[in-house]
C-alpha positions as CSV (number, residue, x, y, z in Angstrom):
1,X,24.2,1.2,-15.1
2,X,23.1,-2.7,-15.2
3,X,19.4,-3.2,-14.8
4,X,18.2,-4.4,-11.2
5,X,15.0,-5.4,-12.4
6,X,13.9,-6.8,-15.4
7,X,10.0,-6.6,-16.9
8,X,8.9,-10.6,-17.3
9,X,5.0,-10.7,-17.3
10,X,2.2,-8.4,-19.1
11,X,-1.2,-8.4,-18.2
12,X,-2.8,-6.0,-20.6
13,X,-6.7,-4.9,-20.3
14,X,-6.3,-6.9,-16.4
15,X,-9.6,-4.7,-15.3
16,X,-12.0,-3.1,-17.9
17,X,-11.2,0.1,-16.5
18,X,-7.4,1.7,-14.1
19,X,-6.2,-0.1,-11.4
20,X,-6.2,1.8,-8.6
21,X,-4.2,-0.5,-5.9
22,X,-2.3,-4.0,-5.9
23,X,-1.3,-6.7,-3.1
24,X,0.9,-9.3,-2.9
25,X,0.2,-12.0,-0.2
26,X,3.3,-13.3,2.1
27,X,0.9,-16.8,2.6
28,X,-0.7,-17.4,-0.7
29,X,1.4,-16.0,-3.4
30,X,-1.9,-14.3,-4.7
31,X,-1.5,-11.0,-5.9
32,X,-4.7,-8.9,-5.6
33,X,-5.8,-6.2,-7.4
34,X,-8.1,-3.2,-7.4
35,X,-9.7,-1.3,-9.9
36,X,-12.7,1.4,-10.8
37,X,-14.7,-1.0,-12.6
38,X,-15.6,-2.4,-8.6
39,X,-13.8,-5.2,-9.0
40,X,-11.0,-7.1,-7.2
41,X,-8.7,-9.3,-8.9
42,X,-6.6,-12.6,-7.4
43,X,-3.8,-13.8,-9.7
44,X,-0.7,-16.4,-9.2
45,X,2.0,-14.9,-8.0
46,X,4.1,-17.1,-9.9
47,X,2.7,-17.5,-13.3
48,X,0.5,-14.3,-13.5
49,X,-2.8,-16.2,-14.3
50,X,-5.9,-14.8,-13.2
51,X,-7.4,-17.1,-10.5
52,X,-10.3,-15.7,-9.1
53,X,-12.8,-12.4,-9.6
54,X,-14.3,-11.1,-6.2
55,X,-17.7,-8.8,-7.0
56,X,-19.4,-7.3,-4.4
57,X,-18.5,-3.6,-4.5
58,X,-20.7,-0.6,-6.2
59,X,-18.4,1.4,-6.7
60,X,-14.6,2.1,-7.7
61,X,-11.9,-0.1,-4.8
62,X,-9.9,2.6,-4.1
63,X,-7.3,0.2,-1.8
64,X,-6.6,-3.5,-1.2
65,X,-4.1,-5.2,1.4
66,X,-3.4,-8.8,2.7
67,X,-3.1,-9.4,6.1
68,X,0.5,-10.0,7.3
69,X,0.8,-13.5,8.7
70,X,-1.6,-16.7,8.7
71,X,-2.0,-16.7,12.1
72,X,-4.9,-14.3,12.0
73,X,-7.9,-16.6,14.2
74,X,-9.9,-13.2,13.5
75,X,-10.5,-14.2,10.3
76,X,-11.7,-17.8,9.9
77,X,-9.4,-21.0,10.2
78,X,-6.4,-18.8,10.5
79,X,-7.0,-18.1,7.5
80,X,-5.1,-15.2,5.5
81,X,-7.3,-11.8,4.8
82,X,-7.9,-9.3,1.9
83,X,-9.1,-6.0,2.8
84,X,-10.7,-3.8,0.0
85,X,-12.0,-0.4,0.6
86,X,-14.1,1.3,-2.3
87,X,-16.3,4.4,-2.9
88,X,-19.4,2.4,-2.0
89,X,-18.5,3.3,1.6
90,X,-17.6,-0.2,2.6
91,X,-14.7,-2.1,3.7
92,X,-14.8,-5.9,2.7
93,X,-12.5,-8.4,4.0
94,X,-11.8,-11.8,2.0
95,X,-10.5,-15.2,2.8
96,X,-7.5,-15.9,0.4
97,X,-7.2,-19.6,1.1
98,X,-10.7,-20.3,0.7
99,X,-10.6,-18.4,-3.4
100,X,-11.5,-15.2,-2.0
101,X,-14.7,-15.9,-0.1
102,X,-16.1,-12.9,1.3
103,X,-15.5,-12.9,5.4
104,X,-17.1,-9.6,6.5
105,X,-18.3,-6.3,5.2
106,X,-17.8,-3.3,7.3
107,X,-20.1,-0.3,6.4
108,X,-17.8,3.2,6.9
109,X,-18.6,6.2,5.0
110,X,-16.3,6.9,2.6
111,X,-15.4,9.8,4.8
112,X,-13.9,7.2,7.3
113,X,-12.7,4.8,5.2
114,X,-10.4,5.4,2.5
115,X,-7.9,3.3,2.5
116,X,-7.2,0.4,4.5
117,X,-4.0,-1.2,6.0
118,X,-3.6,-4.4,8.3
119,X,-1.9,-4.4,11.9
120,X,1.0,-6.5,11.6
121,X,-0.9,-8.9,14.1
122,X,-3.9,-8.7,11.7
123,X,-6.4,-7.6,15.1
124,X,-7.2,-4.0,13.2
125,X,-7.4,-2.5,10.3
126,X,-6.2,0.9,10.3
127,X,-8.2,3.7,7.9
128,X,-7.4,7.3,6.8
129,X,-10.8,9.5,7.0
130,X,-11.8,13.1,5.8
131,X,-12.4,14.3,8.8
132,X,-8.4,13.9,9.7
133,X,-8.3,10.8,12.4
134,X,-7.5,6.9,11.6
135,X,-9.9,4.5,12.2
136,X,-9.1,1.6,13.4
137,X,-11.8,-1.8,12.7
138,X,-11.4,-4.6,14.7
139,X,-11.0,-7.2,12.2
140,X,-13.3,-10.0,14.5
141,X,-16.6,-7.7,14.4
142,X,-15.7,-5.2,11.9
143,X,-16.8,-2.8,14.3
144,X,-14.7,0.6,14.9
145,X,-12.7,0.1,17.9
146,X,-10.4,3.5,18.1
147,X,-10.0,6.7,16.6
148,X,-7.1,8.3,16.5
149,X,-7.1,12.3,15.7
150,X,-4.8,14.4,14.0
151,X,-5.6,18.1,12.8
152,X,-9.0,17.6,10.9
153,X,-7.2,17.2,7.0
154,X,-7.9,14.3,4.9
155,X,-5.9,11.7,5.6
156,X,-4.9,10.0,2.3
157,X,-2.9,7.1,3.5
158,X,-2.2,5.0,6.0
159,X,1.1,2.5,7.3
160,X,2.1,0.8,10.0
161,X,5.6,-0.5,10.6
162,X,6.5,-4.0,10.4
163,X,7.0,-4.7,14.4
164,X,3.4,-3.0,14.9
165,X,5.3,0.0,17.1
166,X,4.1,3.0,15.0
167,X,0.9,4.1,12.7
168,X,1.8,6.9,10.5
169,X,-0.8,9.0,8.3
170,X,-0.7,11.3,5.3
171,X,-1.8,14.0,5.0
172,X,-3.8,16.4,2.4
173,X,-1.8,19.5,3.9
174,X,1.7,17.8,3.9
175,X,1.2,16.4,7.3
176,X,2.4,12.7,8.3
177,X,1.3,11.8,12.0
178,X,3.1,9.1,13.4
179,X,1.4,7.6,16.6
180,X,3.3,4.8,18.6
181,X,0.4,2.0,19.1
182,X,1.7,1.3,22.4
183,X,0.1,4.6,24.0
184,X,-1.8,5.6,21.0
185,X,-0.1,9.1,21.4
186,X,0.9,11.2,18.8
187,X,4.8,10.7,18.6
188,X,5.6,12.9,15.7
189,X,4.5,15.4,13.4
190,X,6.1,15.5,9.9
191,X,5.9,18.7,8.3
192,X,8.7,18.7,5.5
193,X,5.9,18.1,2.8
194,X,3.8,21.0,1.5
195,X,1.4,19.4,-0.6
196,X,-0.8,16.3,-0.8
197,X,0.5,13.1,1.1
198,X,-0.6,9.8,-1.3
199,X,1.7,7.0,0.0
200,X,3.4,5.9,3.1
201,X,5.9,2.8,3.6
202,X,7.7,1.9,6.3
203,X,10.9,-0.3,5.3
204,X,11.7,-3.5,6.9
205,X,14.1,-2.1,10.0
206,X,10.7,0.0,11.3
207,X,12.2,2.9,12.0
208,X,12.5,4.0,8.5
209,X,9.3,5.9,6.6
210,X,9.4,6.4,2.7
211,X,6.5,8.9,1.9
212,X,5.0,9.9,-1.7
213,X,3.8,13.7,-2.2
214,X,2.2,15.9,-5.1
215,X,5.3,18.1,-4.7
216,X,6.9,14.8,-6.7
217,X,9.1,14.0,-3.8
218,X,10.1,10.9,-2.0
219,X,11.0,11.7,1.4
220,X,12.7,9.5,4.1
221,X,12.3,9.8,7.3
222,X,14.0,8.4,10.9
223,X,11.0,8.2,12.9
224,X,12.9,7.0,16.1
225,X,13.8,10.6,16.1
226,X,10.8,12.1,13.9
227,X,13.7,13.7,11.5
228,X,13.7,13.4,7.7
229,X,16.9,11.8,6.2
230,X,16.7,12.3,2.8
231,X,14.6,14.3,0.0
232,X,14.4,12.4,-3.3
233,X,13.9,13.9,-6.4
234,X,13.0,12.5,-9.9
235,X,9.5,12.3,-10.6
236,X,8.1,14.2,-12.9
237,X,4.4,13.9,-11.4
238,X,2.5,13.2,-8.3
239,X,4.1,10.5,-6.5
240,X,1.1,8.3,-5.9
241,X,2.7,4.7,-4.3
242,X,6.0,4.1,-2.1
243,X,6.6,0.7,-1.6
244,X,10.0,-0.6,0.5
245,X,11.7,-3.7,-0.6
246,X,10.7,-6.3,2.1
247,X,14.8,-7.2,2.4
248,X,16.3,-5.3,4.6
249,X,19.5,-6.0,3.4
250,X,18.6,-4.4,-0.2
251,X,17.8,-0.7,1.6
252,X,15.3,0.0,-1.7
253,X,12.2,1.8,-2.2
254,X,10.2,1.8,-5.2
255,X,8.1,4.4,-6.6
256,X,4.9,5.5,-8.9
257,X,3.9,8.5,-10.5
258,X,1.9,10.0,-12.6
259,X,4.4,10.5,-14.9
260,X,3.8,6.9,-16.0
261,X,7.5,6.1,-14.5
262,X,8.7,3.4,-11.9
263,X,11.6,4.3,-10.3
264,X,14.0,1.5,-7.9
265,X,16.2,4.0,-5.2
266,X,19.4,3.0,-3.4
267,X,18.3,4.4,0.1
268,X,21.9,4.1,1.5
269,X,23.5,6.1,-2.1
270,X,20.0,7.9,-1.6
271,X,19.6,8.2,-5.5
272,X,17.6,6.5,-8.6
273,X,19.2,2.5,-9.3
274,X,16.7,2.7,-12.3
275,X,13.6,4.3,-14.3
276,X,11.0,1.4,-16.1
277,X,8.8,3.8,-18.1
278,X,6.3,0.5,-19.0
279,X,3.0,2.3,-18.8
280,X,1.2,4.5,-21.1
281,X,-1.3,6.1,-17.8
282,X,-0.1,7.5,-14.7
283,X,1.1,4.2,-12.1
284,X,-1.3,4.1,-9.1
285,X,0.1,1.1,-7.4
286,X,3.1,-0.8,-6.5
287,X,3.5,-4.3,-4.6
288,X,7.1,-6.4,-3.6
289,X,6.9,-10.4,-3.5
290,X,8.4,-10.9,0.5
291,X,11.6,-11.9,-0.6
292,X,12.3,-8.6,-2.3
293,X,13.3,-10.3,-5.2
294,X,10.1,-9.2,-7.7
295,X,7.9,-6.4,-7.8
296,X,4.5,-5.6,-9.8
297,X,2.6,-2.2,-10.5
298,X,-0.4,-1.2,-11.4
299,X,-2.1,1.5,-13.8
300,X,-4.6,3.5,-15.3
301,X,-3.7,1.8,-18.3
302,X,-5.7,-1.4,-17.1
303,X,-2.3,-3.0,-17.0
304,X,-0.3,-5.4,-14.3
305,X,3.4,-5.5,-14.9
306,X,5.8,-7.8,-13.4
307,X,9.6,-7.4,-13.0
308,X,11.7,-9.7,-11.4
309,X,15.5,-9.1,-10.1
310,X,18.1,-10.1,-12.5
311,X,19.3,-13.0,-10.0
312,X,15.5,-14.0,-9.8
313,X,13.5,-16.9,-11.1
């Protein structure tokens, strides 16, 4: 089988200690990164330099994500946003055209703030808690605007789909919510999981949601319908990140595990295109370029690497 992607750039020893999370920005080609030393990391998306070190966090940043679109006049200038949530108990939000500048930090307890994901209109940010609801932080005063309940589980992760329709959360029990934004109402409860829920994606068409489980499945699910389409196996570990190729045309998911392993799927053949086994520490994070075309993943290992399609430059 030819490769799909190829490795290009290394970024050994990137943090002083695992990366827990990585970001790529549609706007500024940054790619931001998250690690346990409390630091987050801005590099070129392009070249893989590192370009700017944002400080500010006491603790571990559990999750960073870039705000969709530069049209966000929440922010400052329409400027385009980083969100970083950490064990210090704090979201922080950044200004990536202005070399990171901190905007805004929202105090949350860790309890209602553990990872972080943009709206697609970049008004909220939407946060999984302990106590089993979202959170949702209005971006303009960093004040919590909604919350949305589920069945009092940890909710590990959080995604909402690319036209802003549905908000989905994962579960510690197995449990993926799905509420459609329009009515805030809970549309669907997904319960083919039986174990921890790490990582949610939804692909580009909106109706399609990859999760990431401890039971080391990739599920896929058609939420129009709230049915699962397909059970992936392969992992060997925990599958900690999902991530869907932005390109609709590609029907791809990647995915991380703590079996150190990378693996590309052909959603339509519903099976593994490829394996990159590139790390030496279990693979916390995954981020796609938005063409598609080049993805990067992060590690315990302190390492960023980079792959790039073989058509790619």
């Amino acid at each position: 089988m030819p490769t799909t992607y190829i490795p290009t750039i290394v970024n050994d020893n990137a943090h002083s200690d695992g990366i827990w999370d990585v970001a790529w920005s549609k706007n500024t080609n940054y790619v931001a990164t998250g690690s346990s030393d409390a630091t987050v990391k801005l590099w070129d998306g392009s070249s893989g330099e590192l370009k700017h070190e944002l400080t500010g966090h006491a603790l571990g940043v559990i999750s960073v994500d870039a705000s969709s679109d530069g049209k966000q006049d929440q922010l400052r200038d329409d400027h385009v946003g980083l969100a970083s949530t950490s064990i210090d108990s704090t979201i922080k939000i950044w200004d990536l055209e202005n070399n990171g500048a901190l905007i805004r930090t929202v105090t949350a307890s860790a309890a209602q703030a553990w990872t972080a994901r943009f709206s697609p209109d970049g008004q909220y940010l939407a946060a999984g808690s302990h106590d089993g609801s979202i959170c949702l932080y209005d971006v303009a005063s960093g004040e919590k605007a909604q919350s949305l309940p589920t069945k009092d589980k940890f909710l590990m992760c959080t995604a909402y789909s690319p036209d802003g329709k549905y908000l989905a959360g994962g579960a510690e029990d197995g449990s993926i919510y799905v509420f459609d934004i329009e009515t805030n109402q809970l549309a669907h409860t997904l319960t083919a999981h039986a174990m921890a829920v790490r990582t949610l994606s939804f692909a580009a068409d909106s109706r399609t949601l990859i999760s990431g489980c401890d039971d080391k499945y990739v599920h896929v699910y058609d939420v129009s319908h709230g049915q699962i389409a397909s059970a992936l196996a392969g992992h060997n570990g925990w599958v900690l990140k999902v991530a869907a190729n932005p390109d609709i045309s590609k029907q791809q998911v990647a995915s991380a595990s703590s079996d150190k392993k990378i693996k590309v799927w052909d959603l339509g053949m519903r099976s593994v295109l490829e394996t990159q086994e590139v790390h030496t520490d279990q693979v916390w994070g995954l981020a796609w370029n938005p063409e598609g075309t080049k993805f990067v993943s992060v590690s315990d290992d302190m390492s960023i690497k980079w792959f790039a399609s073989s058509g790619s430059s």
